[in-house]
C-alpha positions in Angstrom: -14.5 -20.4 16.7 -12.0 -19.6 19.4 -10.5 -15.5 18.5 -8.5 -13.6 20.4 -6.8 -9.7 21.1 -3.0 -10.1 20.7 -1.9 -6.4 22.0 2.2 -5.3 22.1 2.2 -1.9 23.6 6.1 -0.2 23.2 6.9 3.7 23.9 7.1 3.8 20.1 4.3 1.7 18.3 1.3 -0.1 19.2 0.5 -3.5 17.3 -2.8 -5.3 17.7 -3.5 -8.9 16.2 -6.7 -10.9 16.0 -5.8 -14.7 16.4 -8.5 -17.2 15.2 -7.9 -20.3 16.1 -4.1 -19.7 16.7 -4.1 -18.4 12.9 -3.5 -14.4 12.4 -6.2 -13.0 10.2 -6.1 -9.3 11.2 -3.3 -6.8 12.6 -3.4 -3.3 13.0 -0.1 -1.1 13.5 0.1 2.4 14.6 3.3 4.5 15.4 3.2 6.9 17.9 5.3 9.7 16.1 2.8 9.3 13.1 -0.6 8.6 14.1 -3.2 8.7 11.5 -5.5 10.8 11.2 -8.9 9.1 9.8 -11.7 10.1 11.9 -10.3 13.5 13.2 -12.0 16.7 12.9 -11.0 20.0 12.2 -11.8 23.3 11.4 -9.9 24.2 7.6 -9.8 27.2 5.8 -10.9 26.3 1.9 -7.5 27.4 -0.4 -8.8 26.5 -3.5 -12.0 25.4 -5.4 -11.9 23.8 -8.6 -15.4 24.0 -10.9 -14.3 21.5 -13.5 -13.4 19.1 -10.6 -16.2 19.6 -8.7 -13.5 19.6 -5.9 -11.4 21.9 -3.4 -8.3 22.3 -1.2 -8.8 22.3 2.6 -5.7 23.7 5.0 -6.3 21.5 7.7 -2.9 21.9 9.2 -0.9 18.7 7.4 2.1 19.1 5.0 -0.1 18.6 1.9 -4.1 20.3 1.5 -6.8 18.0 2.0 -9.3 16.6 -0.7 -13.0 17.4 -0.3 -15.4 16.3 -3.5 -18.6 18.0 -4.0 -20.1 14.8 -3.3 -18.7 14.6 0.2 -19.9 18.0 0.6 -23.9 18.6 2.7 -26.0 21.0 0.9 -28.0 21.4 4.5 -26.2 23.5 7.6 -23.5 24.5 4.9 -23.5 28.0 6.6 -22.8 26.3 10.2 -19.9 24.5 8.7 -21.0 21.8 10.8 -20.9 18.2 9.4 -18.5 15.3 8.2 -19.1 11.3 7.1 -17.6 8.9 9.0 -14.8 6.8 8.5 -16.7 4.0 9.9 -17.6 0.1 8.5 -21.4 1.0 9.4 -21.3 4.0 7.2 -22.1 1.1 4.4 -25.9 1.8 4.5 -27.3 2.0 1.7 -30.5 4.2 3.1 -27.9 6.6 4.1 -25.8 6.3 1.2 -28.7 6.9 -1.1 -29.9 10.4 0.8 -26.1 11.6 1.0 -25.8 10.9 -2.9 -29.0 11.7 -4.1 -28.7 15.6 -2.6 -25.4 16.1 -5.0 -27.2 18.9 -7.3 -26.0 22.0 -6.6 -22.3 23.2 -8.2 -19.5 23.2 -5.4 -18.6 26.7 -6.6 -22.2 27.7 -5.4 -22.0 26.3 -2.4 -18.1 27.0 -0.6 -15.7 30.1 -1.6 -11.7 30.2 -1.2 -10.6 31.5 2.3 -13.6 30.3 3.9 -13.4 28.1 7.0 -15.7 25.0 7.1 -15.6 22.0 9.7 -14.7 18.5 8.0 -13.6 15.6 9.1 -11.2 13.1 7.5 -12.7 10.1 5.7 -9.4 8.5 3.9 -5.5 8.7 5.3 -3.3 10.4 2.7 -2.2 7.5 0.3 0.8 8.1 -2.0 1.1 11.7 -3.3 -2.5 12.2 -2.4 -3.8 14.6 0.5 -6.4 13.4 2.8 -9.9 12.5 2.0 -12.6 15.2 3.4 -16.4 15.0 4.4 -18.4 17.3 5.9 -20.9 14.7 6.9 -19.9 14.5 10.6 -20.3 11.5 12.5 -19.0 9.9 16.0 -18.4 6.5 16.2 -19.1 4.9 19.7 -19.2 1.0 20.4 -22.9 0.1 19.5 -23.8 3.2 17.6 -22.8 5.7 15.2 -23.7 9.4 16.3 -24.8 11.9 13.4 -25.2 15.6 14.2 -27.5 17.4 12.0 -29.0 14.8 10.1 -32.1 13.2 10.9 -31.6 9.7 9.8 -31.8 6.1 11.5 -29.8 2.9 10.0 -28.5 -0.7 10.5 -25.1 -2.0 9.8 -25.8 -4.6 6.6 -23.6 -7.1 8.2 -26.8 -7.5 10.8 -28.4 -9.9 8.2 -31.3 -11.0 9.8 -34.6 -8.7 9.6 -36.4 -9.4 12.7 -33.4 -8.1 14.3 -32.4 -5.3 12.4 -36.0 -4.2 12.8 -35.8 -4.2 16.9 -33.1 -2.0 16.8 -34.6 0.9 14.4 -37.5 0.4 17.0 -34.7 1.4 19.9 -33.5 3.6 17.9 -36.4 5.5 17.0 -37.3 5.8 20.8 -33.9 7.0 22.0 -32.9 9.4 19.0 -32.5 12.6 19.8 -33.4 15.8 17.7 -31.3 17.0 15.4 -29.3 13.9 15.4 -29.2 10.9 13.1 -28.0 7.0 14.7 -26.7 4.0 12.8 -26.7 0.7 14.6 -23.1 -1.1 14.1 -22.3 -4.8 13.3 -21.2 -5.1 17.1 -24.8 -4.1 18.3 -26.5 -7.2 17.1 -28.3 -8.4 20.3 -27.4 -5.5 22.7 -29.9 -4.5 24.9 -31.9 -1.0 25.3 -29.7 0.0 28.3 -26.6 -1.2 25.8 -27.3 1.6 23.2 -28.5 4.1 25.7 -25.3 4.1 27.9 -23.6 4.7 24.2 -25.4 7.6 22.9 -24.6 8.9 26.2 -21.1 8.8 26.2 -21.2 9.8 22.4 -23.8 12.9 23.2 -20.5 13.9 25.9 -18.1 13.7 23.1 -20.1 15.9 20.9 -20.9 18.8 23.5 -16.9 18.8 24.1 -16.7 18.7 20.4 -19.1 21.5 19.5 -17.8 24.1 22.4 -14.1 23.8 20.9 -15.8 24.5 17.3 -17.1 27.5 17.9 -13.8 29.3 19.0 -11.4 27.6 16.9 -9.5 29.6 14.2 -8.8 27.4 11.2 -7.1 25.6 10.7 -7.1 23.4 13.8 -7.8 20.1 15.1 -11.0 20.2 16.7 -11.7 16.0 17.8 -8.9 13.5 17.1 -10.2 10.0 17.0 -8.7 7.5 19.9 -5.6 6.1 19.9 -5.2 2.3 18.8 -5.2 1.2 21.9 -8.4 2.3 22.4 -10.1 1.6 19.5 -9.3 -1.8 20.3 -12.2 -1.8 22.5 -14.5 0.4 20.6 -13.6 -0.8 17.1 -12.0 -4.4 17.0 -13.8 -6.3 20.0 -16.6 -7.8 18.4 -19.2 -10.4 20.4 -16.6 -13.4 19.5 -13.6 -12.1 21.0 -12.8 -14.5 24.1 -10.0 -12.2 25.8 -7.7 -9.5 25.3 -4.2 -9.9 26.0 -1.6 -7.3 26.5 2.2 -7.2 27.0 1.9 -3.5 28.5 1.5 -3.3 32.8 0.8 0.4 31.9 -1.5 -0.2 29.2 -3.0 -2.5 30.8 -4.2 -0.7 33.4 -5.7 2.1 31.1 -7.3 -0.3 29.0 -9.5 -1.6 31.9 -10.1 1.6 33.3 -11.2 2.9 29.5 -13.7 -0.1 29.8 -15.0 0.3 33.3 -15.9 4.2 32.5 -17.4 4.2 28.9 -18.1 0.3 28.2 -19.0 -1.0 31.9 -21.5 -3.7 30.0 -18.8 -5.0 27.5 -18.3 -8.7 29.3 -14.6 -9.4 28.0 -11.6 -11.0 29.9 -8.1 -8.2 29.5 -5.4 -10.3 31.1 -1.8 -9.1 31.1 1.0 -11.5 29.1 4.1 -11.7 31.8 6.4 -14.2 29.9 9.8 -13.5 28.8 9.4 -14.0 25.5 8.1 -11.5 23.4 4.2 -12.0 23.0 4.2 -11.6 19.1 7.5 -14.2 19.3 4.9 -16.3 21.6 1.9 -16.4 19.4 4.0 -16.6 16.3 2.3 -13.4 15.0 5.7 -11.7 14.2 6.4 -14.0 11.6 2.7 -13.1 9.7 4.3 -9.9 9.9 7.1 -10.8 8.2 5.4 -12.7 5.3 3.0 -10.1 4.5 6.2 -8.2 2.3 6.2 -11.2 0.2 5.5 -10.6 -3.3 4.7 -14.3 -3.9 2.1 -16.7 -1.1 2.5 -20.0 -1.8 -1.3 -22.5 -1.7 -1.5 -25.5 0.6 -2.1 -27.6 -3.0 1.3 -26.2 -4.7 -0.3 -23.2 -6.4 0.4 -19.9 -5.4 -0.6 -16.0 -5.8 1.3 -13.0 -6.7 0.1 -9.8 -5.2 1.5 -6.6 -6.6 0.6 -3.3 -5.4 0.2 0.5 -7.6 -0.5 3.3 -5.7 -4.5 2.8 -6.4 -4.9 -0.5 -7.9 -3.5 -4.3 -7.3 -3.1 -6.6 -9.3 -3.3 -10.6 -8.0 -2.5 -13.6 -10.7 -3.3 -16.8 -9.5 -1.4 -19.8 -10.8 -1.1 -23.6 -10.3 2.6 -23.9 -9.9 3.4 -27.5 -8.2 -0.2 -28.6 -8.1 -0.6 -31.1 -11.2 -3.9 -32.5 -9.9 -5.2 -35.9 -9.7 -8.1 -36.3 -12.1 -8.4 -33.8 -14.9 -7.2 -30.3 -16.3 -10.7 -28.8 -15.1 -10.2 -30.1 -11.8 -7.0 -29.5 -10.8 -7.8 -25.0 -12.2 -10.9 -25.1 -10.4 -9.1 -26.8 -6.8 -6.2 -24.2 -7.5 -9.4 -20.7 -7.8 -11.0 -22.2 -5.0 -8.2 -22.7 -2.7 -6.5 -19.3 -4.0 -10.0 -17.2 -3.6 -9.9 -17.7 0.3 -6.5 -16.7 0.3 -6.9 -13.5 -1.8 -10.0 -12.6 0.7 -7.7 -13.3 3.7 -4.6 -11.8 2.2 -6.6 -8.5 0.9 -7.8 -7.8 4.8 -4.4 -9.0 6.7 -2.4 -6.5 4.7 -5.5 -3.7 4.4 -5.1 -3.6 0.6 -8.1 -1.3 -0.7 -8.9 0.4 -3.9 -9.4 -1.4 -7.4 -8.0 -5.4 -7.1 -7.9 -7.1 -10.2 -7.6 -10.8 -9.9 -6.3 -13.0 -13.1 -7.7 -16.9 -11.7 -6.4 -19.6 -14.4 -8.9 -19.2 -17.3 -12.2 -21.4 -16.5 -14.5 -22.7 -19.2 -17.2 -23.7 -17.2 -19.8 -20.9 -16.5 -20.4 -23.3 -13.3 -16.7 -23.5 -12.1 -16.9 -19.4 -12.7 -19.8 -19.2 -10.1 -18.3 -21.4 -8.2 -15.2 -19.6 -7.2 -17.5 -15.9 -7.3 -19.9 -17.3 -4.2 -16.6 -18.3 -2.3 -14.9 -15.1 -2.8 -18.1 -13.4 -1.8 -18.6 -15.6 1.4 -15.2 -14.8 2.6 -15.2 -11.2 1.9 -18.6 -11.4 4.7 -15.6 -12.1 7.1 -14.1 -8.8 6.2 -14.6 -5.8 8.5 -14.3 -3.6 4.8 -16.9 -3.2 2.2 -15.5 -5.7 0.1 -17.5 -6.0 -3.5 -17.0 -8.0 -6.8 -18.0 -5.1 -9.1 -17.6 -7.5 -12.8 -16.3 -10.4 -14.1 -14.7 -8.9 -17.8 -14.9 -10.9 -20.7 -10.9 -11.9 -20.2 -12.4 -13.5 -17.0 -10.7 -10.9 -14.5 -12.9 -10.5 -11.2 -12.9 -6.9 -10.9 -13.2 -6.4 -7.3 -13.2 -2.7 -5.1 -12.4 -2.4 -0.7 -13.5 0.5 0.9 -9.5 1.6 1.8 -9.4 4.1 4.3 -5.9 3.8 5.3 -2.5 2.7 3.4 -2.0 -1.1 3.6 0.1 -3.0 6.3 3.2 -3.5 3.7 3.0 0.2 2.5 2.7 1.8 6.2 6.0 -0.5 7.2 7.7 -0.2 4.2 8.9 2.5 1.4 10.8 3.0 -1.4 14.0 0.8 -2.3 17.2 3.3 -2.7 18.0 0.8 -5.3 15.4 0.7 -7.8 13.2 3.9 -6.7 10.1 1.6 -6.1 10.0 0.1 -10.2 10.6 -3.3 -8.2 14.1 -4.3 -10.4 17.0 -2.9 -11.6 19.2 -3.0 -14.5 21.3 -6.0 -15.0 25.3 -6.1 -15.1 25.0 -6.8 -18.6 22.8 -3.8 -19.4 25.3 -1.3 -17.3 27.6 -2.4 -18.6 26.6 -1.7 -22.8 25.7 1.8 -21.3 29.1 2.3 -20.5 30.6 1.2 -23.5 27.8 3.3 -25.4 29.4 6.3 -23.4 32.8 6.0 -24.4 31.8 5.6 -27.7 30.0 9.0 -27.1 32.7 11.0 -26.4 35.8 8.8 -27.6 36.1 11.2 -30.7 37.0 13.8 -29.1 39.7 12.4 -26.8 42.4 11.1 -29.4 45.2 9.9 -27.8 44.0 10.0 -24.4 43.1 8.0 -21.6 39.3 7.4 -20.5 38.6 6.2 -16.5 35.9 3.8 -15.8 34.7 3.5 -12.4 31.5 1.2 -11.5 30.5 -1.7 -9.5 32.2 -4.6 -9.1 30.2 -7.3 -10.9 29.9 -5.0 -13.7 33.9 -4.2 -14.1 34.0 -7.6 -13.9 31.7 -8.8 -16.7 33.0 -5.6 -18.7 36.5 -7.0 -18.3 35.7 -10.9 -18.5 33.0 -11.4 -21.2 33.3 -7.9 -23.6 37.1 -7.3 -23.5 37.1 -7.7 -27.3 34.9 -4.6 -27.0 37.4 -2.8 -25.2 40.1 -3.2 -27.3 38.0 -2.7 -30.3 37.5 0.5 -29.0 40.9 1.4 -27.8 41.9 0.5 -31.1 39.1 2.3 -33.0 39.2 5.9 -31.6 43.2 5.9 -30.3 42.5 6.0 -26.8 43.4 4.1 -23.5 40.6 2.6 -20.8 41.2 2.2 -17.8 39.1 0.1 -15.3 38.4 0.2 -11.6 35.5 -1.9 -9.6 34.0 0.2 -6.7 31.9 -1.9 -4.8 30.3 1.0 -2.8 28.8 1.9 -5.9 25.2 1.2 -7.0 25.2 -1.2 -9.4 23.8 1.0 -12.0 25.9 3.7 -11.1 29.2 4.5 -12.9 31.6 7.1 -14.1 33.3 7.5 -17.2 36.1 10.4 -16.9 38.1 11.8 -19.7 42.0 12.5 -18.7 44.6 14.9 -20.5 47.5 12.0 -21.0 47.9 8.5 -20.9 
């Protein structure tokens, strides 16, 4: 499978796209006037601890206080303030998971106090109305390994499946840990050599003595280690053994980009050529229209079905339906064509647009337990394509696949996007004809006590026009009911559900 780095570099934003076979199944966007801030460290100053939570406040130095659960929190080097989880894929481990879990006894009141200062390190982007996730599990992520200060542990991606494998790299591991320091192997290390990992943990090792000098003289609350920029990560993060070449639109760019990889990745073996055409490189590789689609509420299926993806602030909801496709055989058939096709598009669709949380998927009701499995084991072999942790928790006895993705950031469509001025995010708003009854309601409303008077009207056109069209009848009725005059005006720079209905002293 032929994949490529798509990479347009501006003095604004960065965007990077992962082409597989000329098909977009990843992008990444970051603005330069607001990176994120997933993986950065800092020293915060606690502001508020809640005991029936199990939670606190952290004033790391962003508009709203940071989020740290007691589970998030290490009951070892607590006095040091010295420890944070990473943000990383590899963090997945279940070894790991189970010793971070398991030490969860002791109440957080008992183990942090209001105003004092502690060392986390950011785990999820603020999302919505809610601050940043903390940790105080610290971890660096390099290209090959994960570096884990103060925690004696050794671990191996999951997505390395094969056992012979994962067990040569514990073994290298195990010989180049060094105390006081805990390594995960990630995805990308599968088949790297001794000299691979040893050249990381040094680089990593030269992070963390930078790191740990600025810790012990910073006054909270203050960055301590921000995580590199997109560009970079590219390299670290994104270019996995199957990438052919990176491409970049960027002379400047392109010039850091190879020197980043010549100093800290000197082994990684991948081609970074610089795009010189006149047309825009996401115009080029038809990536800008992906873009573009992923605001759709609606993706149509190559069969005629189609999904429809809508997105709360912690949950989406995806309803799958057959639409155009009427099949060739029978009913069966043609509902379990429509999952199957419309389960590798929900996988695809839920990591191009980063959607993470709770998904709820409504597939067309199946009564075969066999066409259920079916459609389960292809969602689950495309989600091993995901970079996430991508699980199907439960299927519920309505036959909704209850499925959860690690999220660590906002998605693609919320980052780019934000609420309409129109309908305040509900995704509608009122109808002519609704507007419309509300302002007759209104006169009614105060009618009585403007007797031989005139009443002024003023709303949007479509409305005045409907108003004076289909319910004059209503107007007169009213005119003649309560002894008063209305007068009408369209404004067309008006909202549609805005309006004004003024009283006036005469006639």
């Amino acid at each position: 499978m032929s994949k490529e780095i798509i990479i347009n570099s501006t003095v604004n934003e960065t965007r990077v796209a992962i082409l597989e076979n000329g098909s977009v199944s990843e992008i990444y966007i970051e603005r330069h006037k607001k990176k994120g801030v997933a993986g950065n460290i800092y020293k915060g100053k606690i502001v508020k601890v809640l005991p029936g939570m199990q939670s606190a406040f952290v004033d790391i130095g962003l508009d709203k206080a940071a989020f740290l659960h007691v589970a998030d929190l290490t009951t070892e080097n607590i006095n040091e303030d010295m420890l944070v989880q990473s943000i990383d894929e590899e963090q997945n481990d279940k070894e790991q998971e189970d010793e971070f879990n398991g030490k969860q006894h002791i109440p957080i009141e008992d183990m942090i106090q209001e105003g004092q200062e502690i060392v986390v390190q950011v785990a999820k982007e603020p999302i919505g109305q809610k601050g940043a996730r903390l940790t105080t599990h610290l971890t660096i992520p390099g290209r090959y390994l994960v570096l884990m200060p103060y925690y004696n542990h050794i671990g191996v991606s999951r997505k390395i499946e094969n056992e012979e494998e994962r067990e040569r790299l514990k073994g290298i591991l195990t010989e180049i840990k060094p105390e006081n320091f805990g390594l995960i192997a990630r995805t990308v290390s599968e088949g790297s050599t001794k000299e691979d990992l040893e050249s990381d943990l040094d680089y990593l090792l030269r992070i963390w003595n930078k790191l740990s000098e600025k810790m012990d003289g910073a006054n909270a609350p203050q960055l301590i280690y921000k995580d590199l920029e997109l560009l970079y990560r590219t390299l670290r993060d994104i270019t996995t053994n199957d990438i052919s070449k990176i491409i970049i639109d960027n002379r400047s760019d392109f010039l850091k980009l190879k020197t980043f990889q010549r100093e800290y990745f000197p082994n990684l073996d991948i081609e970074i050529k610089l795009y010189e055409n006149s047309i825009p490189i996401f115009d080029y590789y038809n990536i800008e229209i992906e873009i573009n689609r992923m605001f759709d509420r609606v993706v149509w299926l190559k069969s005629g079905g189609y999904i429809v993806i809508d997105q709360a602030e912690a949950l989406t909801v995806i309803d799958v339906n057959t639409g155009k496709y009427v099949g060739k055989r029978n009913f069966e058939e043609t509902i379990l064509k429509t999952n199957l096709e419309a389960a590798k598009e929900i996988a695809y669709q839920l990591k191009l647009r980063n959607i993470g949380g709770i998904i709820i998927v409504d597939f067309i009701d199946m009564e075969k337990d066999e066409h259920i499995e079916k459609v389960l084991q292809t969602l689950n072999q495309e989600f091993k394509k995901d970079r996430g942790k991508v699980t199907v928790v439960n299927i519920s006895p309505l036959g909704l696949f209850e499925i959860t993705r690690k999220r660590v950031k906002e998605s693609i469509t919320k980052a780019l996007s934000e609420n309409c001025p129109y309908c305040e995010g509900r995704g509608f708003i009122k109808s002519k004809v609704t507007v419309c009854y509300d302002i007759l309601r209104e006169i009614r409303r105060i009618a009585p006590f403007y007797e031989k008077k005139k009443i002024f009207v003023e709303a949007h056109s479509s409305v005045v026009d409907y108003m004076l069209n289909d319910e004059k009848e209503c107007l007169d009725e009213i005119e003649l009911m309560y002894n008063i005059n209305i007068e009408v005006k369209a404004n067309n720079n008006f909202h549609i559900e805005y309006y004004e209905v003024i009283p006036l002293e005469k006639f």
